[in-house]
MIKOLMI-607484 format. One record per residue (C-alpha): residue number from 1; residue in one letter; x, y, z. Coordinates in pm, whole numbers. Example, Ala and Ser with C-alpha at 12.3 -4.5 7.8 and 13.67 -1.06 7.14 Angstrom:
<atoms>
<atom pos="1" code="a" u="1230" v="-450" w="780"/>
<atom pos="2" code="s" u="1367" v="-106" w="714"/>
</atoms>
This chain:
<atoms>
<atom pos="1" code="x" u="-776" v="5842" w="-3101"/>
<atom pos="2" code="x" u="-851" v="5626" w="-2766"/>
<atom pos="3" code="x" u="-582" v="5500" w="-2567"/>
<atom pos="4" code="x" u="-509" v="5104" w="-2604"/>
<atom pos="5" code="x" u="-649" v="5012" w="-2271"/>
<atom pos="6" code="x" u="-989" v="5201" w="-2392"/>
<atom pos="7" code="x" u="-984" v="5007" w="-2681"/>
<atom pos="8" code="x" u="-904" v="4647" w="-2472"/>
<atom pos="9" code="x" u="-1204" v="4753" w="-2175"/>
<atom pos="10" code="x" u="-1449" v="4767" w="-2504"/>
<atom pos="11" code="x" u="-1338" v="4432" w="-2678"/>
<atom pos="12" code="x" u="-1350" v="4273" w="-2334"/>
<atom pos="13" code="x" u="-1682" v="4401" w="-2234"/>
<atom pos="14" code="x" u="-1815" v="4338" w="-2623"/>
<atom pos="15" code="x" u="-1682" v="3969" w="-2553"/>
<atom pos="16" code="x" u="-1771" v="3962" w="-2128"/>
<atom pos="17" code="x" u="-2036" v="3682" w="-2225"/>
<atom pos="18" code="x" u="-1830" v="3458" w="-2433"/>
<atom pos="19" code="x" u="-1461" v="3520" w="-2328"/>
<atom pos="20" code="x" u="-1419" v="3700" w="-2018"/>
<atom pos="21" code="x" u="-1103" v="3924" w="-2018"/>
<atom pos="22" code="x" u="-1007" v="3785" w="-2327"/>
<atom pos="23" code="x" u="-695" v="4048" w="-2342"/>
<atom pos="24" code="x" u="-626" v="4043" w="-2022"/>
<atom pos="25" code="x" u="-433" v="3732" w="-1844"/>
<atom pos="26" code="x" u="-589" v="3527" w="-1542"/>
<atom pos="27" code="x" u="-396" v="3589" w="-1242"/>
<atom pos="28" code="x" u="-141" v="3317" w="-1150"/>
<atom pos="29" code="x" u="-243" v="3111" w="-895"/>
<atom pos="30" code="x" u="-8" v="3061" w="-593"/>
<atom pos="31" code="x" u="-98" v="2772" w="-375"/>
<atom pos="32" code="x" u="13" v="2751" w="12"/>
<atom pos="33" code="x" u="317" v="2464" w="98"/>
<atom pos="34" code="x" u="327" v="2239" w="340"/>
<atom pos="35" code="x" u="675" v="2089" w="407"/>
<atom pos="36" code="x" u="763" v="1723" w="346"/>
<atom pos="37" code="x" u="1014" v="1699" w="667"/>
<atom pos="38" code="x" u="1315" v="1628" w="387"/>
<atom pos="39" code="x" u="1544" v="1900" w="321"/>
<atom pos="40" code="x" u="1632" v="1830" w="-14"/>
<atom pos="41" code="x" u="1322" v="1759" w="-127"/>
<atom pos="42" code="x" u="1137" v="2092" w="61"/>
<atom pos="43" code="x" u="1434" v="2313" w="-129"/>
<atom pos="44" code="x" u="1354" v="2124" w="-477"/>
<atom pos="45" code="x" u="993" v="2221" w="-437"/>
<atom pos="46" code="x" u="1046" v="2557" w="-292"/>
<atom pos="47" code="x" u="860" v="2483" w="40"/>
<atom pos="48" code="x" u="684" v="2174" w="17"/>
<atom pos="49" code="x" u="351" v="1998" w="-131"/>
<atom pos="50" code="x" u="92" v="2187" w="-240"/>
<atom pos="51" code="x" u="-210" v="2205" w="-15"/>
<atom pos="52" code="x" u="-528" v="2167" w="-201"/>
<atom pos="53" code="x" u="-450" v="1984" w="-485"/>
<atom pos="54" code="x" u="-299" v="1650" w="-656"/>
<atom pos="55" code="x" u="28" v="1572" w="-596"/>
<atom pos="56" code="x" u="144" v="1212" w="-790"/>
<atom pos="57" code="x" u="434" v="1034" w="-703"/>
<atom pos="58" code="x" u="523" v="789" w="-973"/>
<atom pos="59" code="x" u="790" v="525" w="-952"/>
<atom pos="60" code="x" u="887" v="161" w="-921"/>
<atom pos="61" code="x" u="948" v="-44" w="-598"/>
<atom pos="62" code="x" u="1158" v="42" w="-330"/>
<atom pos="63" code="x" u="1263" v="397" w="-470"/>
<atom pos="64" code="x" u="1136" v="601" w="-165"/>
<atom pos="65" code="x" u="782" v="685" w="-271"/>
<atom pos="66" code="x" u="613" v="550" w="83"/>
<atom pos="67" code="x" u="874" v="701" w="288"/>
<atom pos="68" code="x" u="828" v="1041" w="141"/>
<atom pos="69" code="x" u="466" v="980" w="203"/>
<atom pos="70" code="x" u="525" v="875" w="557"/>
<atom pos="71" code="x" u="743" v="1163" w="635"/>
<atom pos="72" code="x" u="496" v="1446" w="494"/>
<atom pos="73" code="x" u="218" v="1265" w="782"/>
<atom pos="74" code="x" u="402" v="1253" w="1015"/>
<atom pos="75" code="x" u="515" v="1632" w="967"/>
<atom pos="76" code="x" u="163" v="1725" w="954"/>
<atom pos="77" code="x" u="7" v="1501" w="1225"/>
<atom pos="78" code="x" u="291" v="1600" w="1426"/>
<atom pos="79" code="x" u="132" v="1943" w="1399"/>
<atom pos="80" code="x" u="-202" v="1835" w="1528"/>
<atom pos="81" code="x" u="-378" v="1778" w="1185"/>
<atom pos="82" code="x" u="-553" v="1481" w="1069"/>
<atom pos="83" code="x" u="-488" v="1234" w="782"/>
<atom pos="84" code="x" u="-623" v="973" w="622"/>
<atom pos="85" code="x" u="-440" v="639" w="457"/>
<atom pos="86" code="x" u="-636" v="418" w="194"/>
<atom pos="87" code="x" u="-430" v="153" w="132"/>
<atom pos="88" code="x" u="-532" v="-44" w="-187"/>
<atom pos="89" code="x" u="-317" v="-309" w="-149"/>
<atom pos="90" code="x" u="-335" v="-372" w="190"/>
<atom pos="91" code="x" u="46" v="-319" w="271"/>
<atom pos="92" code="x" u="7" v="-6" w="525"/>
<atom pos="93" code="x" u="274" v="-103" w="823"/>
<atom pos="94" code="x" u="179" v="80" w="1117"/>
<atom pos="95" code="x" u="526" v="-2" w="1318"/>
<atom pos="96" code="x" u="687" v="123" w="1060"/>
<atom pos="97" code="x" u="499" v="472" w="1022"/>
<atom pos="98" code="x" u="509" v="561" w="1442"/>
<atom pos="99" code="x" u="906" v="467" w="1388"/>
<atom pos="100" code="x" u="903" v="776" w="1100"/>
<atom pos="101" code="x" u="738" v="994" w="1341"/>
<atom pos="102" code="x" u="352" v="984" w="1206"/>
<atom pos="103" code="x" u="113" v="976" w="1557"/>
<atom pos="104" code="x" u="-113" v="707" w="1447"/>
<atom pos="105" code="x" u="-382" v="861" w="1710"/>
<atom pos="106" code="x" u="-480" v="1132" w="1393"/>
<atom pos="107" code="x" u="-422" v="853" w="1124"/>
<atom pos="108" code="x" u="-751" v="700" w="973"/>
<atom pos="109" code="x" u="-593" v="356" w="791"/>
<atom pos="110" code="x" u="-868" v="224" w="516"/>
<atom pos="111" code="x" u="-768" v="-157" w="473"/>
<atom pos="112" code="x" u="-886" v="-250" w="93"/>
<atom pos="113" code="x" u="-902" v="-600" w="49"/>
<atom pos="114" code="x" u="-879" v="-707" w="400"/>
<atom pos="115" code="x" u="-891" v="-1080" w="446"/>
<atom pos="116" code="x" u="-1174" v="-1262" w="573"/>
<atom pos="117" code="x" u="-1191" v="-1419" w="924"/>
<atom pos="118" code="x" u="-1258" v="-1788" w="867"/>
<atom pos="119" code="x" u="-1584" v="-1916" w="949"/>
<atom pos="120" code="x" u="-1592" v="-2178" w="1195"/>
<atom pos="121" code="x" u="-1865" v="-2443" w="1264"/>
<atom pos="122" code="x" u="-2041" v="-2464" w="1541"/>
<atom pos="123" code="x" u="-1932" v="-2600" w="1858"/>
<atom pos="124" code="x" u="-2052" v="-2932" w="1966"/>
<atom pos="125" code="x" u="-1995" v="-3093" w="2326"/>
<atom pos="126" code="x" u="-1847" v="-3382" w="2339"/>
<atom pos="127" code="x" u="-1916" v="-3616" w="2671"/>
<atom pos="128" code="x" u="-1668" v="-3897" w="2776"/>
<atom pos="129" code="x" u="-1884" v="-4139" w="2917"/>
<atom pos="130" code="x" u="-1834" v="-4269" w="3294"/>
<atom pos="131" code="x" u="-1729" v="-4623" w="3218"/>
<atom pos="132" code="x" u="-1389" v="-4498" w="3054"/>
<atom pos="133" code="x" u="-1312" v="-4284" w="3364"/>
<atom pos="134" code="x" u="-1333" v="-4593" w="3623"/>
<atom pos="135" code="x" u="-989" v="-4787" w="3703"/>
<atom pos="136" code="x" u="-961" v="-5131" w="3589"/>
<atom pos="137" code="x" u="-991" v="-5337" w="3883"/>
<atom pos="138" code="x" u="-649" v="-5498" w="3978"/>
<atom pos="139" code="x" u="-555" v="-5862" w="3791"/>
<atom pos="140" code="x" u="-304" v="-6068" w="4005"/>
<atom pos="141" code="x" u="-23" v="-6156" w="3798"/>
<atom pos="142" code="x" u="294" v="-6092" w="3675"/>
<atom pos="143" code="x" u="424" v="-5727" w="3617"/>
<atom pos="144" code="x" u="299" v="-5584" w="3938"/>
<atom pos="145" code="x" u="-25" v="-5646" w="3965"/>
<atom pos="146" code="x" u="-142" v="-5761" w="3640"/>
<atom pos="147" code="x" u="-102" v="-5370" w="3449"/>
<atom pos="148" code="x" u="188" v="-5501" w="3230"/>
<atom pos="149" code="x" u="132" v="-5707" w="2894"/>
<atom pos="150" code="x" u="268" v="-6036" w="2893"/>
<atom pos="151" code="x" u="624" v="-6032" w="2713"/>
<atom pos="152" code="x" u="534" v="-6319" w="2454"/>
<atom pos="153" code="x" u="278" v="-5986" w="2369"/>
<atom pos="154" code="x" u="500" v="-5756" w="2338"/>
<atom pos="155" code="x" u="716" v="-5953" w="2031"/>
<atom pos="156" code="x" u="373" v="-5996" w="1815"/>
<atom pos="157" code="x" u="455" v="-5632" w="1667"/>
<atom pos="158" code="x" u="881" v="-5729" w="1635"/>
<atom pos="159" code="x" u="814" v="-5889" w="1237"/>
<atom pos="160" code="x" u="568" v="-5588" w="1122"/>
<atom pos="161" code="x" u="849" v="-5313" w="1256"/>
<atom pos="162" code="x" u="1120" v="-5502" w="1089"/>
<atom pos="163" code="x" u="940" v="-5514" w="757"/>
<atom pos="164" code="x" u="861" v="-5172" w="800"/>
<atom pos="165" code="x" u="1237" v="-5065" w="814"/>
<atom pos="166" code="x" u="1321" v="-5317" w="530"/>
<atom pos="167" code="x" u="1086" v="-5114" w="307"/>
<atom pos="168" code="x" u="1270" v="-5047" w="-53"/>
<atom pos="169" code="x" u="1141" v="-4638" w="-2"/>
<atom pos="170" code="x" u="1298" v="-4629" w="314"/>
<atom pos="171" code="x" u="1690" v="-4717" w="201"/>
<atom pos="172" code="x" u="1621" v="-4599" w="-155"/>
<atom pos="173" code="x" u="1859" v="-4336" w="-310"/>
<atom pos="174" code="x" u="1757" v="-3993" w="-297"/>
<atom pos="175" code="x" u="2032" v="-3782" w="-440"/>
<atom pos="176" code="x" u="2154" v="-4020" w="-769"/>
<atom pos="177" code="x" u="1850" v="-3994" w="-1002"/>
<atom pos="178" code="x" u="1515" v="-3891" w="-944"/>
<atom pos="179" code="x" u="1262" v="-4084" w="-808"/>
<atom pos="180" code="x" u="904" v="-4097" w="-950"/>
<atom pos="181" code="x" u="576" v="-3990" w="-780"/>
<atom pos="182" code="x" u="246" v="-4161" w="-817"/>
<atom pos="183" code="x" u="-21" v="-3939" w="-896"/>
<atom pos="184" code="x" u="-276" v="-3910" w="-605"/>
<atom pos="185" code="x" u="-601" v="-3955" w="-729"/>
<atom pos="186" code="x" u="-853" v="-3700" w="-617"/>
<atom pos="187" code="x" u="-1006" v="-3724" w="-323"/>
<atom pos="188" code="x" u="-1430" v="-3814" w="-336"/>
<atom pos="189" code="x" u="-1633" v="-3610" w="-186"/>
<atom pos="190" code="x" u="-1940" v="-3662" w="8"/>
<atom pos="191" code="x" u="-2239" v="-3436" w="26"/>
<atom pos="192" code="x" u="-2366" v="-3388" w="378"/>
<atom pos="193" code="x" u="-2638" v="-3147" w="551"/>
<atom pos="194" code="x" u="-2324" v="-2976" w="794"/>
<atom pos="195" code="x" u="-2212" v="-2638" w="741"/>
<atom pos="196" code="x" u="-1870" v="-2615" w="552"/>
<atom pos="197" code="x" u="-1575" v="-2421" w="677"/>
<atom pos="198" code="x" u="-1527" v="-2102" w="461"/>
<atom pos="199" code="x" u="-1170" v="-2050" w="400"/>
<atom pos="200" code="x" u="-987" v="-1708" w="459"/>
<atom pos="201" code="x" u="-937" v="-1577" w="118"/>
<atom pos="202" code="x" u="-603" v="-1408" w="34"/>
<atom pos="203" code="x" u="-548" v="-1204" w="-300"/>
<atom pos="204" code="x" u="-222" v="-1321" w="-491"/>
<atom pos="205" code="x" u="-29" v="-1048" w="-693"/>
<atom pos="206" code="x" u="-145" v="-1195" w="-1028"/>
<atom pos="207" code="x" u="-498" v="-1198" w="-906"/>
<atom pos="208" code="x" u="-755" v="-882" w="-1066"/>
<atom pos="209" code="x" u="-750" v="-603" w="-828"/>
<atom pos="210" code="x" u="-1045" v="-426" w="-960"/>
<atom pos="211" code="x" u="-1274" v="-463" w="-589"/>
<atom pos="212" code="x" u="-1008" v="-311" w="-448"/>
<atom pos="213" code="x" u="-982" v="0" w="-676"/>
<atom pos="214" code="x" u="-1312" v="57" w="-684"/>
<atom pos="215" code="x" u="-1339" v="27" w="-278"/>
<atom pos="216" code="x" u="-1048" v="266" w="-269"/>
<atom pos="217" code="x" u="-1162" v="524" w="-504"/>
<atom pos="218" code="x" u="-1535" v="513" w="-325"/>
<atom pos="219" code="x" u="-1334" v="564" w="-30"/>
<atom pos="220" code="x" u="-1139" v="870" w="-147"/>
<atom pos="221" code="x" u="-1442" v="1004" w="-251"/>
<atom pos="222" code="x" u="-1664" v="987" w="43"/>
<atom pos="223" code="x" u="-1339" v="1169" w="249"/>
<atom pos="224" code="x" u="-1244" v="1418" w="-22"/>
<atom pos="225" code="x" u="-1623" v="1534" w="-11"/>
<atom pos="226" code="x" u="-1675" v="1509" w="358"/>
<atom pos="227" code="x" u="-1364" v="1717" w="411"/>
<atom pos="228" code="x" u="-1154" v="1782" w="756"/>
<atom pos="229" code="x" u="-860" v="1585" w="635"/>
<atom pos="230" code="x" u="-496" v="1782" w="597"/>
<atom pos="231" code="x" u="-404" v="1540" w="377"/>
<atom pos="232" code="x" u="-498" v="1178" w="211"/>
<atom pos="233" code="x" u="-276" v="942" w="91"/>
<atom pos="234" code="x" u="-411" v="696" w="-197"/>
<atom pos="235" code="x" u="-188" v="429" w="-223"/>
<atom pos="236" code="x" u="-190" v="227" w="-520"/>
<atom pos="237" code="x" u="228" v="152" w="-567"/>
<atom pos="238" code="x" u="222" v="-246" w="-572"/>
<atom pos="239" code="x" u="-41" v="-254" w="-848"/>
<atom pos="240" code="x" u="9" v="-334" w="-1197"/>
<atom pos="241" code="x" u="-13" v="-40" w="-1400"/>
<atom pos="242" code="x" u="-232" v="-219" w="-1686"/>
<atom pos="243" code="x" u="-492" v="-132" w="-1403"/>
<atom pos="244" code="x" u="-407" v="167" w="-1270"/>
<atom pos="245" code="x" u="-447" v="335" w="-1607"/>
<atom pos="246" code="x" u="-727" v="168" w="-1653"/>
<atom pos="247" code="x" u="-915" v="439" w="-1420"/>
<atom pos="248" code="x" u="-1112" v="703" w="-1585"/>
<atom pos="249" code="x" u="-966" v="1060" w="-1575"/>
<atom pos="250" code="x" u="-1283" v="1209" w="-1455"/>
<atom pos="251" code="x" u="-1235" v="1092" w="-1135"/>
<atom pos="252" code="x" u="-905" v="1256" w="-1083"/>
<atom pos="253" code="x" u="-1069" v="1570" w="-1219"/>
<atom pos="254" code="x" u="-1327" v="1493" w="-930"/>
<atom pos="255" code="x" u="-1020" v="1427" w="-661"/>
<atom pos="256" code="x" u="-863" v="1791" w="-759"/>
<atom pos="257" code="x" u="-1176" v="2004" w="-765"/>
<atom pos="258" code="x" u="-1256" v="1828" w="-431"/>
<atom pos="259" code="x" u="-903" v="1891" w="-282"/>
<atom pos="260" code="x" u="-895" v="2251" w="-380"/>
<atom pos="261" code="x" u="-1227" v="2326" w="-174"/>
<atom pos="262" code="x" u="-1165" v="2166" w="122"/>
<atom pos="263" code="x" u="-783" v="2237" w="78"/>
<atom pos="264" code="x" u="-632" v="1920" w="138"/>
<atom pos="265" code="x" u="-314" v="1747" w="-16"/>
<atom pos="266" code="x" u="-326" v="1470" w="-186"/>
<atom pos="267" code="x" u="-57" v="1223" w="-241"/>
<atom pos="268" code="x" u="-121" v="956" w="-536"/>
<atom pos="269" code="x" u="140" v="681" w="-488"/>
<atom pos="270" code="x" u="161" v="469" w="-836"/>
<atom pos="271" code="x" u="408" v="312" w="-1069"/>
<atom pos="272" code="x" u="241" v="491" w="-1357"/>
<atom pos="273" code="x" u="131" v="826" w="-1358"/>
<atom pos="274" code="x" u="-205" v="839" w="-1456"/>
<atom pos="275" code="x" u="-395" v="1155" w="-1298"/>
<atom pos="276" code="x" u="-251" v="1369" w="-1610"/>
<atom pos="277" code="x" u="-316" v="1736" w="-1636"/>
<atom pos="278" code="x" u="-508" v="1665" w="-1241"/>
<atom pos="279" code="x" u="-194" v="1694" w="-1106"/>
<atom pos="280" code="x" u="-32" v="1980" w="-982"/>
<atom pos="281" code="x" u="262" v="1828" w="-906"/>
<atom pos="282" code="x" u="426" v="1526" w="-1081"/>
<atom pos="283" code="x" u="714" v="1386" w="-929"/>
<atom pos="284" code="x" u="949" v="1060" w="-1091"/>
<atom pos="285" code="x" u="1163" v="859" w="-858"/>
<atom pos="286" code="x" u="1435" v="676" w="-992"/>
<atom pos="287" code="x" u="1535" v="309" w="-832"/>
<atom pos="288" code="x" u="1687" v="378" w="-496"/>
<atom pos="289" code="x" u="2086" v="266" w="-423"/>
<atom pos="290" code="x" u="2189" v="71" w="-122"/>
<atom pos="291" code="x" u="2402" v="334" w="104"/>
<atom pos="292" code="x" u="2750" v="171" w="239"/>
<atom pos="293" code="x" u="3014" v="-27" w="117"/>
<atom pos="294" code="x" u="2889" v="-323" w="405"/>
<atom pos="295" code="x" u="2675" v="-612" w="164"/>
<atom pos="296" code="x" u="2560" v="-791" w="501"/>
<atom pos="297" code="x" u="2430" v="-466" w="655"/>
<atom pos="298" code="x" u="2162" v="-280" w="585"/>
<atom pos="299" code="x" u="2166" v="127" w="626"/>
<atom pos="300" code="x" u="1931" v="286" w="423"/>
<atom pos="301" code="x" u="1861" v="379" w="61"/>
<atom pos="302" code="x" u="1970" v="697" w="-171"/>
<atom pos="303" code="x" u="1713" v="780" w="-354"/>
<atom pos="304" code="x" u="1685" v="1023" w="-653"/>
<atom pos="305" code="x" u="1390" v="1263" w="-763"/>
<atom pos="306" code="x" u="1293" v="1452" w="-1053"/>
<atom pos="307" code="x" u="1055" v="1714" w="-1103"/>
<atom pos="308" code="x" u="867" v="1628" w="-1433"/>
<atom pos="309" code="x" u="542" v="1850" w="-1424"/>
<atom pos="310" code="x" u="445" v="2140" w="-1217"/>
<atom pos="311" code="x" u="143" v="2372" w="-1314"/>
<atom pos="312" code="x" u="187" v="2665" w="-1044"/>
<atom pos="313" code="x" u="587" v="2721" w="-973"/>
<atom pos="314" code="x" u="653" v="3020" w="-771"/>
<atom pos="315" code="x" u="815" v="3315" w="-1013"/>
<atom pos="316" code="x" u="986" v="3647" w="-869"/>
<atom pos="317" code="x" u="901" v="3770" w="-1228"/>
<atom pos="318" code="x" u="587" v="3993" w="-1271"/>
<atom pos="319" code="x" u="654" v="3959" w="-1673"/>
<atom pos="320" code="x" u="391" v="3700" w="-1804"/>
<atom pos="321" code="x" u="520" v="3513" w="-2133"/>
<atom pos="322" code="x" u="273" v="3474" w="-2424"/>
<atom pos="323" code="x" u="402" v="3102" w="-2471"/>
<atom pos="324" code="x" u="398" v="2845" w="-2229"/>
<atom pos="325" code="x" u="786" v="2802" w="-2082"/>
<atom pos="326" code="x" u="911" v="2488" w="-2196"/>
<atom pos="327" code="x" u="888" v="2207" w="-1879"/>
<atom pos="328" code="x" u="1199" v="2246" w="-1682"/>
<atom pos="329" code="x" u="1285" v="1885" w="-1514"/>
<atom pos="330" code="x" u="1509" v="1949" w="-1194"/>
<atom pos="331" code="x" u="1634" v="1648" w="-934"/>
<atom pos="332" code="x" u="1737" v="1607" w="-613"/>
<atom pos="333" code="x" u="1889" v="1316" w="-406"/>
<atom pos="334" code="x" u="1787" v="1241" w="-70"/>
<atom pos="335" code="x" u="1879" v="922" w="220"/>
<atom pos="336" code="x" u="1651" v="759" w="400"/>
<atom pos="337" code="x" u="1842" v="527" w="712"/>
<atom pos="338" code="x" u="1702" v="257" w="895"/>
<atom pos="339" code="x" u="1597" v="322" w="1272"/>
<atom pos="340" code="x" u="1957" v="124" w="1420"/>
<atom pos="341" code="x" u="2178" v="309" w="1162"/>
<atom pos="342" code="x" u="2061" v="651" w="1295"/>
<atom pos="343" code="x" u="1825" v="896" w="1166"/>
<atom pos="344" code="x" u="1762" v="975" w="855"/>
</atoms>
């Protein structure tokens, strides 16, 4: 009678052009870390980021998600690497990123949705003619040499000043009931042959972000392909997330195949997590706390993480379970101070 691995090298090489080694489990992929420069969070993750996938941070404002991206650059540019920034939302500060440590000489910073420089007209010269540059000639008369106004002039303009001041706005209440407002009619306007002044354009927060997705996806694209980047950091955390999820989960597909041949991180910075099973590593920040007992001084935050989904977690174990291990969700806490409190 054959031996059992006799019997599961025939099945598999019955089966090689449908199911290749159908019996026989895929190795487990261990991907290379690259520390974040925060203790507690490097220990959580057992070294770090993942290099050469997607790694999605997902949380509301102000719980720690930029400064976590901020400190992973600045760990890796710090080591001579180069990254890349695409800010969606335009809100990149660069005095705040050299104060983390991140050497903005090996930062590329994509602006989406930069405003406009206003148009101006052109210029015209204007030319004073001579006759208003020549002195009046001299009048004899009163008020040294006839310069002054005569002072039955200068009372003319006494009764419209005083009526003026008498005005009922002018001396009306302002604080005992409130006081009504004519409508301004609109203003007519006239058609004319010069060019009109084109207004900078600034996007509100209720406004449709959708050029600047679709500028900042193109851009992650074109980078993710050309390759040569350590890392690239799409940020998307002030938008809605009716938007956000909006994007079609082929192109994260595209992001993670891309990342893991030219083996660079990716950090997704949302408020909803939306790359789904392309992430490697999903991580859920919670709101961050004010640290001190001081209300008129600011120190820092506290912020807290949690672990929700990792694909590839390093195992000691060489045992490989039939069943997929139920999703083990581990936190950690970490500070963040401000630059006159100390360091972080």
């Amino acid at each position: 009678m054959p031996a059992t691995s006799t019997i599961r090298t025939q099945i598999e090489v019955a089966l090689a052009h449908k199911i290749p080694s159908a019996l026989t489990p895929a190795p487990k992929m261990i991907r290379p870390m690259a520390e974040t420069g925060i203790k507690s969070l490097d220990n959580l993750l057992q070294g770090g980021l993942p290099i050469g996938a997607v790694s999605e941070l997902v949380g509301p404002e102000c719980s720690g998600r930029t400064d976590i991206a901020l400190s992973f650059v600045a760990h890796l540019t710090q080591a001579s690497k180069v990254c890349a920034w695409i800010d969606a939302s335009n809100n990149f500060d660069p005095v705040s990123a050299a104060a983390a440590g991140v050497d903005l000489a090996r930062l590329l910073w994509v602006r989406c949705g930069a405003v406009r420089e206003t148009v101006k007209p052109p210029t015209r010269n204007f030319v004073l003619p001579d006759k208003y540059l020549v002195p009046r000639p001299a009048k004899q008369g009163l008020h040294g040499g006839g310069f002054g106004s005569h002072p039955r002039g200068e009372a003319k303009g006494l009764s419209g000043a005083v009526s003026g001041l008498l005005n009922p706005q002018s001396f009306a209440p302002r604080c005992a009931e409130p006081q009504l407002r004519l409508r301004e009619e609109n203003p007519s306007f006239i058609a004319s042959d010069e060019p009109a002044v084109v207004a900078s354009r600034r996007y509100s927060p209720t406004s449709k972000p959708w050029a600047r997705i679709e500028q900042a996806l193109g851009t992650a694209d074109l980078l993710l392909q050309g390759g040569g980047f350590s890392a690239v950091v799409l940020d998307m955390a002030s938008l809605a997330p009716e938007f956000v999820s909006r994007i079609q989960l082929s192109t994260w597909f595209r992001y993670r195949a891309a990342a893991e041949r030219t083996q660079s991180s990716v950090l997704l910075l949302t408020q909803y997590a939306c790359a789904k099973s392309s992430a490697e590593l999903l991580l859920h920040l919670q709101p961050a706390e004010a640290i001190g007992d001081e209300i008129t001084v600011f120190t820092g935050i506290q912020a807290h993480i949690e672990v929700t989904r990792r694909r590839f977690a390093p195992n000691t174990s060489n045992v490989v379970p039939l069943r997929k291990p139920p999703q083990n969700v581990s936190g950690a806490t970490w500070q963040c101070r401000t630059a006159w409190s100390g360091a972080r």
